[in-house]
Residue frames as a rotation matrix with the C-alpha (Angstrom) as fourth column:
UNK 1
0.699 0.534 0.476 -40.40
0.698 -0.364 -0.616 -60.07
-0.156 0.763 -0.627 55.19
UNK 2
-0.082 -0.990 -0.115 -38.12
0.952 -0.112 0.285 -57.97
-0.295 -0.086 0.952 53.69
UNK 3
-0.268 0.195 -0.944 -38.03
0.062 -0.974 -0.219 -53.84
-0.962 -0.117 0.249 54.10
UNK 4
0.547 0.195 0.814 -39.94
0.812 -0.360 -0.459 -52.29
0.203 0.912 -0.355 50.18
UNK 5
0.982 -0.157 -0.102 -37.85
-0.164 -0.984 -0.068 -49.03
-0.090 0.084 -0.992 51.38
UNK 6
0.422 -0.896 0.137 -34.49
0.903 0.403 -0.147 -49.01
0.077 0.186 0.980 49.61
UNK 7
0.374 -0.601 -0.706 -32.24
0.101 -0.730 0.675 -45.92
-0.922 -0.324 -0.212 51.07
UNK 8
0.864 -0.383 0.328 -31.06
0.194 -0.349 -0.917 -44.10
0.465 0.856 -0.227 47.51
UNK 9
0.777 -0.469 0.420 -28.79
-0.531 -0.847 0.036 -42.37
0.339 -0.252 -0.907 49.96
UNK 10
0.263 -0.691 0.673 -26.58
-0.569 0.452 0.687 -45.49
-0.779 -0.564 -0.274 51.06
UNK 11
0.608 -0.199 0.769 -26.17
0.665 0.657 -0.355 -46.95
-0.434 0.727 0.532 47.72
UNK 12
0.793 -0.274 0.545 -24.93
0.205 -0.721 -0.662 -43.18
0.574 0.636 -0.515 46.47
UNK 13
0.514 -0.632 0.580 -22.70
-0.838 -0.226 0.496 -43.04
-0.182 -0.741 -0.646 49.73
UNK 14
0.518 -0.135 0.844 -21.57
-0.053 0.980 0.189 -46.60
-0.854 -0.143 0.501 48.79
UNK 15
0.605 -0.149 0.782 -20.84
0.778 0.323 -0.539 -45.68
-0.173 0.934 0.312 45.70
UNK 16
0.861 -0.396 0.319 -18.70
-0.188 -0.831 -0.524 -42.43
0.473 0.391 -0.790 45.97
UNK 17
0.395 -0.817 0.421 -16.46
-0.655 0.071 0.752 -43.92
-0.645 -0.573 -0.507 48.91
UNK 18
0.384 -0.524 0.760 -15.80
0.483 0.816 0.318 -46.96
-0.787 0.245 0.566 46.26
UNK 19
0.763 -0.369 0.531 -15.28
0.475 -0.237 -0.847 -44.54
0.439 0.899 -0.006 43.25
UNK 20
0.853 -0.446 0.271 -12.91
-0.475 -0.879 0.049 -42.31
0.216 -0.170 -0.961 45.71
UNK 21
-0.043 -0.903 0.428 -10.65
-0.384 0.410 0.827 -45.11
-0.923 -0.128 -0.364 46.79
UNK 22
0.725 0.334 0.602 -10.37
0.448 0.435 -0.781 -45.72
-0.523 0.836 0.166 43.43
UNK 23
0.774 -0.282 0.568 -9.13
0.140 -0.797 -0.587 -42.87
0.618 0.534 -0.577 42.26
UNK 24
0.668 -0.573 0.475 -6.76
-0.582 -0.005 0.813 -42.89
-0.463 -0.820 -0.337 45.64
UNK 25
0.687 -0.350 0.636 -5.50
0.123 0.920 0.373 -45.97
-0.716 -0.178 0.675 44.33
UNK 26
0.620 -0.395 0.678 -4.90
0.616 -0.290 -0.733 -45.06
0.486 0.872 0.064 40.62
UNK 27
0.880 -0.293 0.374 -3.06
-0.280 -0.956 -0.090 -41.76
0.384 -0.025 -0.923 42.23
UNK 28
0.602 -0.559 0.571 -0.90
-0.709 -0.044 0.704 -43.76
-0.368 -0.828 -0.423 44.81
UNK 29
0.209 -0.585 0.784 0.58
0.538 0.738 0.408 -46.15
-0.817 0.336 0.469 41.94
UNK 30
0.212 -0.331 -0.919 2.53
-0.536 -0.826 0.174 -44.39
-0.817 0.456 -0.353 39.37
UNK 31
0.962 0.190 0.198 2.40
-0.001 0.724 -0.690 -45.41
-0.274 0.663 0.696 35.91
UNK 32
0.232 -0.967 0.109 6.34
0.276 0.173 0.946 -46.96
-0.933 -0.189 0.307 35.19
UNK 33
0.525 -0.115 -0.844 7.98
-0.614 -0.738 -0.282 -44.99
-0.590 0.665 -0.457 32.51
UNK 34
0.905 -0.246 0.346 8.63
0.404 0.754 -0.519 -47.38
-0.133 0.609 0.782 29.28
UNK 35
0.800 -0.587 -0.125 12.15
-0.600 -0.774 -0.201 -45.05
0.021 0.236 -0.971 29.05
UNK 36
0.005 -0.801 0.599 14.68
-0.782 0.371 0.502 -46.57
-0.624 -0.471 -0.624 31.15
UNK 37
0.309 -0.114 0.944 14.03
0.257 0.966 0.033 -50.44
-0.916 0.232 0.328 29.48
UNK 38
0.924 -0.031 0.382 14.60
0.384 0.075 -0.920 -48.87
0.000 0.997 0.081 25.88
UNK 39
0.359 -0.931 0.058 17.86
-0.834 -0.348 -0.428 -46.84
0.419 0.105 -0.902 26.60
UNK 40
0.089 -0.430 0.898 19.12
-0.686 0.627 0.368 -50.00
-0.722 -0.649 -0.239 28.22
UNK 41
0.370 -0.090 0.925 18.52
0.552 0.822 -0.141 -51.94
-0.747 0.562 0.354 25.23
UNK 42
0.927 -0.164 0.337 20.22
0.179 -0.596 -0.782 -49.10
0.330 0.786 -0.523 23.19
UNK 43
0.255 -0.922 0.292 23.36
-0.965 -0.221 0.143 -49.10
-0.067 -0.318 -0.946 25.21
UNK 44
-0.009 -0.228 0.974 23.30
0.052 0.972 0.228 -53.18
-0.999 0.053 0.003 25.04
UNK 45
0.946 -0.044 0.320 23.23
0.323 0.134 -0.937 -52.67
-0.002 0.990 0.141 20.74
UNK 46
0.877 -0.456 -0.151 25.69
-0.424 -0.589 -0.688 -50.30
0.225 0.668 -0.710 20.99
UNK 47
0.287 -0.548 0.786 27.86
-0.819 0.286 0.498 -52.46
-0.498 -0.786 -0.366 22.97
UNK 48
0.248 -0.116 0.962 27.54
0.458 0.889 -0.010 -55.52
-0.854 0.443 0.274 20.97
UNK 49
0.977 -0.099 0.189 28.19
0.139 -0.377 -0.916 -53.14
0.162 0.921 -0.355 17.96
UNK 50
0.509 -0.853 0.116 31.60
-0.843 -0.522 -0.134 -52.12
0.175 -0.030 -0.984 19.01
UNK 51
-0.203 -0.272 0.941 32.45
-0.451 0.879 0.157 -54.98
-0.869 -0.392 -0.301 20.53
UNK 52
0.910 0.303 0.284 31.74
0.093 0.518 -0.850 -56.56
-0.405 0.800 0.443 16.89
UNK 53
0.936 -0.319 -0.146 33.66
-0.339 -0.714 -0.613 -53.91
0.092 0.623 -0.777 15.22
UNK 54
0.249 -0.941 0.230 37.01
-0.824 -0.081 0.561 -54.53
-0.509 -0.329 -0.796 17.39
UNK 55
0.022 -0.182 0.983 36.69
-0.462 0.870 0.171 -58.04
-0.887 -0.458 -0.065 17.29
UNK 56
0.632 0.101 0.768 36.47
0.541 0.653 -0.531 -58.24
-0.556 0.751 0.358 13.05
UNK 57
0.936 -0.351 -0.011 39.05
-0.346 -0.916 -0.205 -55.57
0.062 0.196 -0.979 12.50
């Protein structure tokens, strides 16, 4: 037969240690800054631009 008393207090303890490592997690992975990939693909235009320029001149 199974217990009718359900412990509020271990489902709410169950549930703050899973929302805290959560947050832990989210904190201990930094979101990756979209920066770096666009100035890289702005120094590869301007390259191929110059490198045009010389090369019909």
């Amino acid at each position: 037969m199974s217990d009718q008393h359900i412990d509020p207090a271990g489902n709410t303890q169950a549930f703050r240690a899973f929302a805290n490592a959560r947050e832990q997690e989210a904190k201990a992975t930094p979101k990756k800054s979209p920066i770096v990939p666009i100035i890289a693909v702005v120094a590869a235009i301007v390259i191929i631009g110059i490198a045009a320029f010389l090369l019909l001149q």
